[in-house]
C-alpha positions as CSV (number, residue, x, y, z in Angstrom):
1,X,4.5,16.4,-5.2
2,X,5.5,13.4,-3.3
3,X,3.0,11.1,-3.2
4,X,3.2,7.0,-3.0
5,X,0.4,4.7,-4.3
6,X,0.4,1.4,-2.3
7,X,-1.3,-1.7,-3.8
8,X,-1.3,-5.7,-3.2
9,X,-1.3,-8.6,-5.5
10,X,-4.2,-9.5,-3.8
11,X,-5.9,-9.1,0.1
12,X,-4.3,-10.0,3.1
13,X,-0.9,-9.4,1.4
14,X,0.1,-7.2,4.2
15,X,-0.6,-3.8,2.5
16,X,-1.7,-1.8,6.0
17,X,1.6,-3.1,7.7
18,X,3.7,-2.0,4.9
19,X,1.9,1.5,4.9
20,X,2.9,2.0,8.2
21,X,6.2,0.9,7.9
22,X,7.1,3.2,4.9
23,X,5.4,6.1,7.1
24,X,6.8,4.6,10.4
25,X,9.9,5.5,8.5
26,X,9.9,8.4,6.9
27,X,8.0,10.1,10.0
28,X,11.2,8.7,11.8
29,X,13.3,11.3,9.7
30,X,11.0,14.2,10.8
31,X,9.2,14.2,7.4
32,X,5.3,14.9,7.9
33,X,3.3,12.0,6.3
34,X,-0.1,11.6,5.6
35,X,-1.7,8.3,4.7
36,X,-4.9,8.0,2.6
37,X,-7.3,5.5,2.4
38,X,-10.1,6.0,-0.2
39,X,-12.4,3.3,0.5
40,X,-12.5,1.3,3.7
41,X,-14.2,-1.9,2.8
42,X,-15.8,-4.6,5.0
43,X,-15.7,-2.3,8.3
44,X,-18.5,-1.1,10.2
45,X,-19.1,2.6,11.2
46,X,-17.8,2.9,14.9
47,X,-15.1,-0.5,13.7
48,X,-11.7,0.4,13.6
49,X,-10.5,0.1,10.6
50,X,-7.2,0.2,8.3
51,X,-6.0,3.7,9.5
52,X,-6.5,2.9,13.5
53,X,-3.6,0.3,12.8
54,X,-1.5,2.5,10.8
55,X,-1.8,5.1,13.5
56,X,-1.1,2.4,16.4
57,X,2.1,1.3,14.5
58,X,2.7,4.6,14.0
59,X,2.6,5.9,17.7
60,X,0.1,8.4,15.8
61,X,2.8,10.4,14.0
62,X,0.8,10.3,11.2
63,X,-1.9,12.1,9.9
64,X,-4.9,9.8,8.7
65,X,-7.6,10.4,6.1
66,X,-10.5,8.1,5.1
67,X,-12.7,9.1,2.3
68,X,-15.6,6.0,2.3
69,X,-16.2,3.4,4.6
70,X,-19.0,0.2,3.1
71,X,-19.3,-2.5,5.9
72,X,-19.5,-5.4,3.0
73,X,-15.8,-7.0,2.6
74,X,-16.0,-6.5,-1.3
75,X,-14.4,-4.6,-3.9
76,X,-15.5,-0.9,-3.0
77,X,-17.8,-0.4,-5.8
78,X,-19.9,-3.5,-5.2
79,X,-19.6,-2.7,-1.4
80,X,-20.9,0.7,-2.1
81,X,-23.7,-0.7,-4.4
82,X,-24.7,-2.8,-1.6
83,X,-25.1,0.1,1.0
84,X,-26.9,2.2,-1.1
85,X,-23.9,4.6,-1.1
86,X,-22.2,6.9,-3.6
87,X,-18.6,5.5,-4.4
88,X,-15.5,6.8,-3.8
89,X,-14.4,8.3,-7.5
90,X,-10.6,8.5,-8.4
91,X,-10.9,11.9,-8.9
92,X,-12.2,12.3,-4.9
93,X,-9.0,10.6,-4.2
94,X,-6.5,12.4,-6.4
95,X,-8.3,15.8,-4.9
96,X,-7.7,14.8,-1.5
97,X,-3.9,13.2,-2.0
98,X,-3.3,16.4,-3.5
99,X,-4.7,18.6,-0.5
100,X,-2.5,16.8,2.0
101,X,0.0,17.3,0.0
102,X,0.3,20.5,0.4
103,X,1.5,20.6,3.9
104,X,3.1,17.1,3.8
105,X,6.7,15.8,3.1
106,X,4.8,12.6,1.8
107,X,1.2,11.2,1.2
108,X,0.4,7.3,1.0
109,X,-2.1,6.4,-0.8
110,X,-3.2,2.8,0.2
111,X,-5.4,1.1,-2.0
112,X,-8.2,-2.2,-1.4
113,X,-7.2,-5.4,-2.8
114,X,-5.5,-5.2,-5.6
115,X,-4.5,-1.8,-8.5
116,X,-7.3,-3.4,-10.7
117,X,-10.3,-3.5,-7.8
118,X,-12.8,-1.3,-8.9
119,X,-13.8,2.3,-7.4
120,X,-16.1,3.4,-10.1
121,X,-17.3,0.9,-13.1
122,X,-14.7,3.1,-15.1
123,X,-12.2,3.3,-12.2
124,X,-9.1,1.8,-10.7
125,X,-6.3,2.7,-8.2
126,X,-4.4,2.8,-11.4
127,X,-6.4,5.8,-12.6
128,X,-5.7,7.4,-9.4
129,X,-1.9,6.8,-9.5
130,X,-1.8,8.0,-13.1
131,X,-3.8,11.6,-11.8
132,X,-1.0,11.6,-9.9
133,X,1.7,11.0,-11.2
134,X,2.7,8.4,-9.1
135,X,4.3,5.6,-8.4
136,X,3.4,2.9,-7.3
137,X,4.5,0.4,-4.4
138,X,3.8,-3.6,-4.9
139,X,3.1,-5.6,-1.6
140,X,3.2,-8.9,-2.5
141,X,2.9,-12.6,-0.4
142,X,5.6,-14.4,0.3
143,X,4.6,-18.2,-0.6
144,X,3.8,-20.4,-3.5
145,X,1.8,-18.5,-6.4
146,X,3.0,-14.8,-5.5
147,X,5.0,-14.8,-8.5
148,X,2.2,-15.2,-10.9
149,X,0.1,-12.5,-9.4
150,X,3.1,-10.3,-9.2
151,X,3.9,-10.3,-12.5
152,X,0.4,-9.9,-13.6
153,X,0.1,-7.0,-11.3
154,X,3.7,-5.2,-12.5
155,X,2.7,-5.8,-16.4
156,X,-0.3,-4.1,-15.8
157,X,2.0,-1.0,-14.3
158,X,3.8,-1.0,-17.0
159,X,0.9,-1.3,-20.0
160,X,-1.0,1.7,-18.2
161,X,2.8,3.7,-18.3
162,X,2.9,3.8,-14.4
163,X,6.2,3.9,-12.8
164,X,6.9,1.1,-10.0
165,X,8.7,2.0,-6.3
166,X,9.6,-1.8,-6.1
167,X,8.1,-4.9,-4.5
168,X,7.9,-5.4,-0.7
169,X,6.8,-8.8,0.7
170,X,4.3,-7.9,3.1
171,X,5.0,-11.0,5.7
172,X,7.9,-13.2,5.8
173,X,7.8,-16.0,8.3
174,X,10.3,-16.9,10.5
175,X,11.2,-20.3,8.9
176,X,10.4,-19.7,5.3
177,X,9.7,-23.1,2.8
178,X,11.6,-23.8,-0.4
179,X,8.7,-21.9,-2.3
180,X,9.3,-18.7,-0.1
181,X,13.0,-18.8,0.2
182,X,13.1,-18.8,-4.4
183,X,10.6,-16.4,-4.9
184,X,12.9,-14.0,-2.6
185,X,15.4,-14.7,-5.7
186,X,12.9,-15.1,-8.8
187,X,10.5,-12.3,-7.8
188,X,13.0,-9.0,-8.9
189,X,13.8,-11.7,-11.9
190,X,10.5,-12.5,-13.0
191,X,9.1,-8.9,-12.3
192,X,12.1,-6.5,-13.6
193,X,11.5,-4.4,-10.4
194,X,13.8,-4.5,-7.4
195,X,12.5,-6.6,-4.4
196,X,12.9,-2.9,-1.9
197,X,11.9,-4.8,1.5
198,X,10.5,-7.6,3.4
199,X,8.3,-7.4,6.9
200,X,8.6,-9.6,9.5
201,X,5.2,-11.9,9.8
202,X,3.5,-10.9,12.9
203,X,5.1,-7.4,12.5
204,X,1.4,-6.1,12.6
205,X,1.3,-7.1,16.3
206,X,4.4,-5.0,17.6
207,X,4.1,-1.9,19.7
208,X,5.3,1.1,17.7
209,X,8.9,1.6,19.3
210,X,9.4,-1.9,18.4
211,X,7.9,-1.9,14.9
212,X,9.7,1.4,14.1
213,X,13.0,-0.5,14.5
214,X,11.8,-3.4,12.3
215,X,10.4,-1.2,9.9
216,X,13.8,0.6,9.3
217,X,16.1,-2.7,9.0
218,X,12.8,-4.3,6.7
219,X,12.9,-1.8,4.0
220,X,16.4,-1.2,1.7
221,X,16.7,1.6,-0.7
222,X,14.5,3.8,-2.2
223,X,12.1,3.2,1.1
224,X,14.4,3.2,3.8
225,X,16.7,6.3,2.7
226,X,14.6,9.3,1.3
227,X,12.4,8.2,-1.2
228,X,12.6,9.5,-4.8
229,X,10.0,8.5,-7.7
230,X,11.8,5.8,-10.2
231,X,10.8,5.3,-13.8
232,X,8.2,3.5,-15.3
């Protein structure tokens, strides 16, 4: 099984950019990749939502699955609460991660928010990564306070025994500050996992010849070479 689990330190880290970029990637190498996202979260029914910019990035090389959609932008069990809606249970998502897997070289699994947010009261896209066997992919900001909620979010890989791909900053600016420019230094330090790749800011924007070139030159080894599962 190859299957990668994709989580933030937090929203509007960048996770959906990254997702395509890994997949932009590895589809690049003729591998056939499937990306998964459980529970879409603060988009409206005919709304396009996390997967139509994965496949736009993408050029549509990829094959896209969705599992829930709750138009309230909240964690996705309080969003499905809201809508009077069943939620989407880790055990849906390890089911259908390990269906595509079966005729893919490589299934994403992108999570909402962060590997703690809620699915189920009992459930986390840590259980799911677990089911799976694993590991997991840290998209974290760039700026000042990433490095706190990295290392919250990487000693909560390693208390639940999870194995961690590396950290990818999901949108470096141009011109990065003082803050920025360290934590491209202190993050591997403070974290003990390797810093695996940076995007571009406004990378989300490209068209997908262009954003497959950035992609390759924005993610190092494991991501950008074939990608094998690490240690916990």
């Amino acid at each position: 099984m190859s299957v990668l689990v994709v989580t933030g330190t937090g929203t509007d880290v960048g996770k959906t950019v990254v997702t395509a970029a890994v997949a932009a990637v590895a589809a690049a190498r003729g591998e056939r990749v499937a990306v998964l996202k459980p529970a879409q979260t603060g988009v409206a029914p005919a709304e396009p939502g996390d997967l139509a910019a994965v496949t736009r990035l993408t050029g549509g090389a990829v094959t896209t699955r969705e599992l829930g959609r709750f138009p309230d932008p909240l964690a996705p069990l309080t969003a499905a609460r809201r809508a009077g809606l069943d939620p989407v249970t880790p055990r849906a998502t390890i089911a259908a991660a390990r269906e595509l897997d079966r005729d893919h070289d490589l299934v994403l699994v992108e999570g909402a928010g962060g590997l703690l947010v809620r699915f189920t009261t009992d459930g986390t896209l840590a259980d799911v990564a677990a089911g799976l066997g694993a590991a997991v992919l840290v998209v974290a900001a760039a700026g000042l306070g990433t490095l706190n909620h990295t290392e919250l979010t990487t000693r909560a890989l390693r208390a639940a025994g999870l194995a961690c791909a590396g950290i990818v900053v999901g949108s470096l600016p141009e011109t990065p500050d003082l803050a920025t420019t360290c934590n491209l230094t202190d993050l591997p330090a403070v974290t003990g996992f390797s810093l695996v790749g940076a995007l571009p800011e406004g990378a989300g924007a490209l068209d997908a010849d262009r954003f497959a070139t950035v992609a390759r030159h924005s993610l190092g080894a494991p991501l950008g070479g074939k990608w094998q599962t690490p240690q916990p």
